[in-house]
Chimera marker file (.cmm) of the C-alpha trace (Angstrom):
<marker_set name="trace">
<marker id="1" x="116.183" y="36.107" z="95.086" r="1" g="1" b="0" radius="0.5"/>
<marker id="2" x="112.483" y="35.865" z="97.099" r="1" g="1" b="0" radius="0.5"/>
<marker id="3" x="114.255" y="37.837" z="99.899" r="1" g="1" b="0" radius="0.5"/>
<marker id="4" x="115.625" y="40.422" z="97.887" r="1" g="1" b="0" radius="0.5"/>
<marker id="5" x="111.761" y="40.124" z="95.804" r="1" g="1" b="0" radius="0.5"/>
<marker id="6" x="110.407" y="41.024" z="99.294" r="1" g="1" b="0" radius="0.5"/>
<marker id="7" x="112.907" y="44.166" z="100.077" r="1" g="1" b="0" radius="0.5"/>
<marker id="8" x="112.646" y="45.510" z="96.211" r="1" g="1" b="0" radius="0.5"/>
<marker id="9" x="108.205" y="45.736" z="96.960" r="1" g="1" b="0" radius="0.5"/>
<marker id="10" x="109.100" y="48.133" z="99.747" r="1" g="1" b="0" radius="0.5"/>
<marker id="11" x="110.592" y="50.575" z="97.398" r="1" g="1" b="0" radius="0.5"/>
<marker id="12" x="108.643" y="53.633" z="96.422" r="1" g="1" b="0" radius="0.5"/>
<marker id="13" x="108.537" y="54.293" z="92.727" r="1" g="1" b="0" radius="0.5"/>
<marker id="14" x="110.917" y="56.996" z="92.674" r="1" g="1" b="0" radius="0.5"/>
<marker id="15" x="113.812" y="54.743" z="94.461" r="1" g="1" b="0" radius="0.5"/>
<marker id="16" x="113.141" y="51.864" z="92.351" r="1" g="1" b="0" radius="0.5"/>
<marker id="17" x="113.246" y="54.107" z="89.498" r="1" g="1" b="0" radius="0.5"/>
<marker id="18" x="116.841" y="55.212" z="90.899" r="1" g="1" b="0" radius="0.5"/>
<marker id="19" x="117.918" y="51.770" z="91.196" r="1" g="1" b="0" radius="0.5"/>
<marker id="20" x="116.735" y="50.927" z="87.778" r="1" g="1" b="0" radius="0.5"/>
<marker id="21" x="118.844" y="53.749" z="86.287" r="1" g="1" b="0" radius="0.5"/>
<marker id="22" x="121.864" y="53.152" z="88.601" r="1" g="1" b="0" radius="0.5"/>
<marker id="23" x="121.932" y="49.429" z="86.807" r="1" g="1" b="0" radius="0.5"/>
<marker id="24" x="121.546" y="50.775" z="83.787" r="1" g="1" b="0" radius="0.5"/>
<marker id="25" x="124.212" y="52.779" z="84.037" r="1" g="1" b="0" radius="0.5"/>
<marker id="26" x="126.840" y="49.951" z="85.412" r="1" g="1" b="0" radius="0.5"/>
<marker id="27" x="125.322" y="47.743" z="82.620" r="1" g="1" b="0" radius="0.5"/>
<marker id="28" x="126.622" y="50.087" z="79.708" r="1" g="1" b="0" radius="0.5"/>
<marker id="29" x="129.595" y="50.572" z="81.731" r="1" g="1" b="0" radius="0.5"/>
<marker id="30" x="131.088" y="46.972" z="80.349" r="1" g="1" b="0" radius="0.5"/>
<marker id="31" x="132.965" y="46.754" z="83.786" r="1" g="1" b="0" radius="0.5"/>
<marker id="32" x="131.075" y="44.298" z="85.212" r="1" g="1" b="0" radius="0.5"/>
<marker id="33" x="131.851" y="40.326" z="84.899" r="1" g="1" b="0" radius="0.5"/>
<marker id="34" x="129.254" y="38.164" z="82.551" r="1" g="1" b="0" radius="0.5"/>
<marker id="35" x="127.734" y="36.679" z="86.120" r="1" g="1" b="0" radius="0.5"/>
<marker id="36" x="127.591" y="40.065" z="87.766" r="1" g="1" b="0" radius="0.5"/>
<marker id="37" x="125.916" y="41.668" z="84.462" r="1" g="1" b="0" radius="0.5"/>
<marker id="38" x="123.223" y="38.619" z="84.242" r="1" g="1" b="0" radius="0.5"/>
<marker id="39" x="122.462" y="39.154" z="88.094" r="1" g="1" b="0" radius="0.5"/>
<marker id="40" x="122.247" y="43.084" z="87.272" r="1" g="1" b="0" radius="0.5"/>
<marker id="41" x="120.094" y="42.233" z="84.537" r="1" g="1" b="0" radius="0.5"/>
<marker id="42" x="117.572" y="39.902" z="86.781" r="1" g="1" b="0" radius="0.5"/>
<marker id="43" x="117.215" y="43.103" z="89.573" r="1" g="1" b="0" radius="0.5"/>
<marker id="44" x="116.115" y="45.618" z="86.393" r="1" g="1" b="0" radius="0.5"/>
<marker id="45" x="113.869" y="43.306" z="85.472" r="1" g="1" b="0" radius="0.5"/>
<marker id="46" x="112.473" y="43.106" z="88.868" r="1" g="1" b="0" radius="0.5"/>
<marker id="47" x="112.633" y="46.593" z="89.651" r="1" g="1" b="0" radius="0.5"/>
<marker id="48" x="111.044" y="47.655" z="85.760" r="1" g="1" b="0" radius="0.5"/>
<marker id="49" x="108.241" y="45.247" z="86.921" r="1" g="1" b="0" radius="0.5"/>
<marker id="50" x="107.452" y="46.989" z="90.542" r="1" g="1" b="0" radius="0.5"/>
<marker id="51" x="107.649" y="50.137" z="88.468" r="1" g="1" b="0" radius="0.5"/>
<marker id="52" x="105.197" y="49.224" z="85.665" r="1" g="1" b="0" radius="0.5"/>
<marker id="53" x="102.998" y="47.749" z="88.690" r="1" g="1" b="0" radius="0.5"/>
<marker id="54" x="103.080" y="50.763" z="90.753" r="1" g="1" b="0" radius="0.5"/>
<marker id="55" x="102.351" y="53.085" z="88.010" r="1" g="1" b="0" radius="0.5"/>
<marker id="56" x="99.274" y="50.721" z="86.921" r="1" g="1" b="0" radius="0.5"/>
<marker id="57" x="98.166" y="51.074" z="91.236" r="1" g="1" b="0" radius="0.5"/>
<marker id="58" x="98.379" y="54.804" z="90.038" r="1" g="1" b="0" radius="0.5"/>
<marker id="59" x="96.206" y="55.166" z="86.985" r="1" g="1" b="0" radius="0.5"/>
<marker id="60" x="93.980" y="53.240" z="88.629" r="1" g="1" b="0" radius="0.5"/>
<marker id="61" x="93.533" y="55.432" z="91.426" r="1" g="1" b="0" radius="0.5"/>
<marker id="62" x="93.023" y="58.593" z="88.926" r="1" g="1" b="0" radius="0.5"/>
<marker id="63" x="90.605" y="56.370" z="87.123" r="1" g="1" b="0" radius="0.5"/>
<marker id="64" x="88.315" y="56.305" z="90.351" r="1" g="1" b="0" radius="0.5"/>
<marker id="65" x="87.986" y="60.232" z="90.355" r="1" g="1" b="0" radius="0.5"/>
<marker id="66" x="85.003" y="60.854" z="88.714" r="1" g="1" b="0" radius="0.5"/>
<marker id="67" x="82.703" y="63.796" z="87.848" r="1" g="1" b="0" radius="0.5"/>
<marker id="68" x="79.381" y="64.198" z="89.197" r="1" g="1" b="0" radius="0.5"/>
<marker id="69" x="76.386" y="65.602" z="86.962" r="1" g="1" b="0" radius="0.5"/>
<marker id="70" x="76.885" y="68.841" z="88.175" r="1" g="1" b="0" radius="0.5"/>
<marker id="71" x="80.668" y="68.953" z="87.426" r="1" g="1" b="0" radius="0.5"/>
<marker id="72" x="82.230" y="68.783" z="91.224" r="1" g="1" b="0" radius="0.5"/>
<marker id="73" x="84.889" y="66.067" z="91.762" r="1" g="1" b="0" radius="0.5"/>
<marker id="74" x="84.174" y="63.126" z="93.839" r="1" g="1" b="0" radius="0.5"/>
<marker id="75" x="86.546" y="60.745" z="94.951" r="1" g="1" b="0" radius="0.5"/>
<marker id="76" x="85.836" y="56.731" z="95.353" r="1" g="1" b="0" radius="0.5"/>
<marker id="77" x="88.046" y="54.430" z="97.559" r="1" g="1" b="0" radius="0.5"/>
<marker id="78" x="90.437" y="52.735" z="96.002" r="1" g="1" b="0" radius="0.5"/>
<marker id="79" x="90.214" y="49.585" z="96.895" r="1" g="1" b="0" radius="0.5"/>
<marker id="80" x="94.167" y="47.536" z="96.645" r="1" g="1" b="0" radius="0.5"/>
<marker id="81" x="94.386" y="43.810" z="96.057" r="1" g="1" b="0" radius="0.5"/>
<marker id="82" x="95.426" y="42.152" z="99.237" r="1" g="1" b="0" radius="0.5"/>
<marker id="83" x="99.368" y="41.838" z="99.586" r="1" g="1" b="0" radius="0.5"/>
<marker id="84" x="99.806" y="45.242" z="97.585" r="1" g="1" b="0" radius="0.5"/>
<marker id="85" x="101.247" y="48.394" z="99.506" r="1" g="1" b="0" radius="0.5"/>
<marker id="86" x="101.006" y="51.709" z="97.523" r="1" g="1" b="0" radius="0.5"/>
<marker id="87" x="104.174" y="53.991" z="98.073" r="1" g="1" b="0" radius="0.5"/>
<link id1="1" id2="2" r="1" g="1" b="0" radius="0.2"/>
<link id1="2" id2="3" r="1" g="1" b="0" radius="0.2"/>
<link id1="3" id2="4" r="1" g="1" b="0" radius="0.2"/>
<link id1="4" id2="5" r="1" g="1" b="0" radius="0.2"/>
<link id1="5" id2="6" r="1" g="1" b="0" radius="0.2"/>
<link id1="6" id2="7" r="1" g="1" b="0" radius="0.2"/>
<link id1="7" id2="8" r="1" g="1" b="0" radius="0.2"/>
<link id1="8" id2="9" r="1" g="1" b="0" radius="0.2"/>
<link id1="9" id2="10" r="1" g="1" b="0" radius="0.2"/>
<link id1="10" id2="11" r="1" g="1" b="0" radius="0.2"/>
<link id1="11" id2="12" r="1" g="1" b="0" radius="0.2"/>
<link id1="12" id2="13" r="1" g="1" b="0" radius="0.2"/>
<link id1="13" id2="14" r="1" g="1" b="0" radius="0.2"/>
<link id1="14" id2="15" r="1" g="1" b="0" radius="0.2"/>
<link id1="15" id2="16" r="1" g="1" b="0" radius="0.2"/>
<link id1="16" id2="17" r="1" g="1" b="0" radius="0.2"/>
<link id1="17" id2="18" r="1" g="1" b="0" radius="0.2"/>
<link id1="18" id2="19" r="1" g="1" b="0" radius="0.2"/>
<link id1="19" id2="20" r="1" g="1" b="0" radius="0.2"/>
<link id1="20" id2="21" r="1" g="1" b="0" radius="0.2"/>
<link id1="21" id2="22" r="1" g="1" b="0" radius="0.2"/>
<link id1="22" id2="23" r="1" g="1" b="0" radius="0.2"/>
<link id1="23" id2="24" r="1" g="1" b="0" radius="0.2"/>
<link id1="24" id2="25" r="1" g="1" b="0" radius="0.2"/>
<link id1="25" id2="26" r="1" g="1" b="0" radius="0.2"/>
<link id1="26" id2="27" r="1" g="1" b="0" radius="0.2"/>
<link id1="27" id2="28" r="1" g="1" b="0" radius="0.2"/>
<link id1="28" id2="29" r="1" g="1" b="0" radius="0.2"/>
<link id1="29" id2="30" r="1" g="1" b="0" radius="0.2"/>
<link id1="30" id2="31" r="1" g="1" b="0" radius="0.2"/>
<link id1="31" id2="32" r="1" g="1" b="0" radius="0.2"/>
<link id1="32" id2="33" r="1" g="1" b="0" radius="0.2"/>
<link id1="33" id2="34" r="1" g="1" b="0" radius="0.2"/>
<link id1="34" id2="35" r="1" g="1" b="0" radius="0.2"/>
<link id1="35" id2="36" r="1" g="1" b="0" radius="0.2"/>
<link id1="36" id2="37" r="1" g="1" b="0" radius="0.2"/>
<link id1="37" id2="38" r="1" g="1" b="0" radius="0.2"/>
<link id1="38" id2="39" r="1" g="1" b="0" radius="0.2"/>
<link id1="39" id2="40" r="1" g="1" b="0" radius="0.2"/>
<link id1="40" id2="41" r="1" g="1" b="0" radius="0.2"/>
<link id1="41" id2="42" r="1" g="1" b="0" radius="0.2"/>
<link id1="42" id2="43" r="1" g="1" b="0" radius="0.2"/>
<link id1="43" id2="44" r="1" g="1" b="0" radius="0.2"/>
<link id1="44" id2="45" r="1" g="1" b="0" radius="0.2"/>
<link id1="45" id2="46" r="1" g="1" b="0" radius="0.2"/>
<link id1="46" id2="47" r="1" g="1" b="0" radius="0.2"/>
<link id1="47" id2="48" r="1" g="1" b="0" radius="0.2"/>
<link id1="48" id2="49" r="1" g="1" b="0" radius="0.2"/>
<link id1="49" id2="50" r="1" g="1" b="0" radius="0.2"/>
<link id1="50" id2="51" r="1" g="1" b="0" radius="0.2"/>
<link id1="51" id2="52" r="1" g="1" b="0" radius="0.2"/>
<link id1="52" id2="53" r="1" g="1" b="0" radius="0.2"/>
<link id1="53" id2="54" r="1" g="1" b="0" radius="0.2"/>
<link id1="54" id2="55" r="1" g="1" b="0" radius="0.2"/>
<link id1="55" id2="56" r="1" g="1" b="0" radius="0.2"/>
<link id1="56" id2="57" r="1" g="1" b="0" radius="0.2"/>
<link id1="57" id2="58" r="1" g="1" b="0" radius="0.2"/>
<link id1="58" id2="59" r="1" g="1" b="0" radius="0.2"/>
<link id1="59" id2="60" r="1" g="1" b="0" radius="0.2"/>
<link id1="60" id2="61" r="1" g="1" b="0" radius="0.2"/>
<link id1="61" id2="62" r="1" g="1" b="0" radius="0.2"/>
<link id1="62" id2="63" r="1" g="1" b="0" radius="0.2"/>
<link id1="63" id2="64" r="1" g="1" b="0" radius="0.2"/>
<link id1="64" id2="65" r="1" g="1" b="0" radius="0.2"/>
<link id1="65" id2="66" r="1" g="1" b="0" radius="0.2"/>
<link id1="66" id2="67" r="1" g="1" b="0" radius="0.2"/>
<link id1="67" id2="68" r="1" g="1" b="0" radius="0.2"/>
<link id1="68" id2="69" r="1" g="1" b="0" radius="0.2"/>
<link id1="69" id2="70" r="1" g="1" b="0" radius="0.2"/>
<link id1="70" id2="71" r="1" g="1" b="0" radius="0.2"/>
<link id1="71" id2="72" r="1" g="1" b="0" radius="0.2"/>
<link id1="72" id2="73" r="1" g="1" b="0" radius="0.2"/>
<link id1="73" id2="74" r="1" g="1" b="0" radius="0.2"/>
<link id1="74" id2="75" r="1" g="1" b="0" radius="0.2"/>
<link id1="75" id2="76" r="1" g="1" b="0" radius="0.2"/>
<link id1="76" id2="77" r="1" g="1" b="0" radius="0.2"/>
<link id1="77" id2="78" r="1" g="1" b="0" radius="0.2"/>
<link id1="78" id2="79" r="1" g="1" b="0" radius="0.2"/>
<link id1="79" id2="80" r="1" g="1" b="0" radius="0.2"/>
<link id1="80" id2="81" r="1" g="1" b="0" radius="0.2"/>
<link id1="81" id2="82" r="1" g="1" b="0" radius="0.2"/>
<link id1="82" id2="83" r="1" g="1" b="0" radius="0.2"/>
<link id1="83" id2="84" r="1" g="1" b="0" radius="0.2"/>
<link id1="84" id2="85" r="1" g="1" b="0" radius="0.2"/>
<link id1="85" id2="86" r="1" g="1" b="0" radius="0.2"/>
<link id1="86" id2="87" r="1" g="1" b="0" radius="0.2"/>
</marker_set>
């Protein structure tokens, strides 16, 4: 699971988005065996926690736009924790 860990982080948003409704959708289905389900079940989770994450790298990059006293628009570096690729 660390391998496929390390492919999922490479995913923008929108395609692990996809991938999260693509499972969903098999999931409901009740077509897939009790083993294949619970290993469906461990990707969402994966993939609904790189989501969550990358929208958190988001609103933290709209958080550093700020407004300067005389009402232009400035924007500060963001500034990504080590490890962390933004998509």
């Amino acid at each position: 699971m660390a391998q496929k860990g390390k492919s999922l982080q490479k995913l923008s948003f929108e395609e692990a988005m996809e991938k999260l409704e693509k499972i969903v959708e098999k999931l409901e289905s009740g077509e897939l065996s009790l083993e294949d389900s619970v290993k469906s079940f461990e990707e969402g989770i994966e993939l609904s926690k790189l989501c969550k994450k990358k929208l958190e790298t988001a609103e933290n990059r709209v958080k550093k736009i700020v407004e300067k006293a005389d009402g232009d628009l400035d924007l500060e570096l963001f500034e990504e924790p080590a490890g962390e690729t933004n998509e």
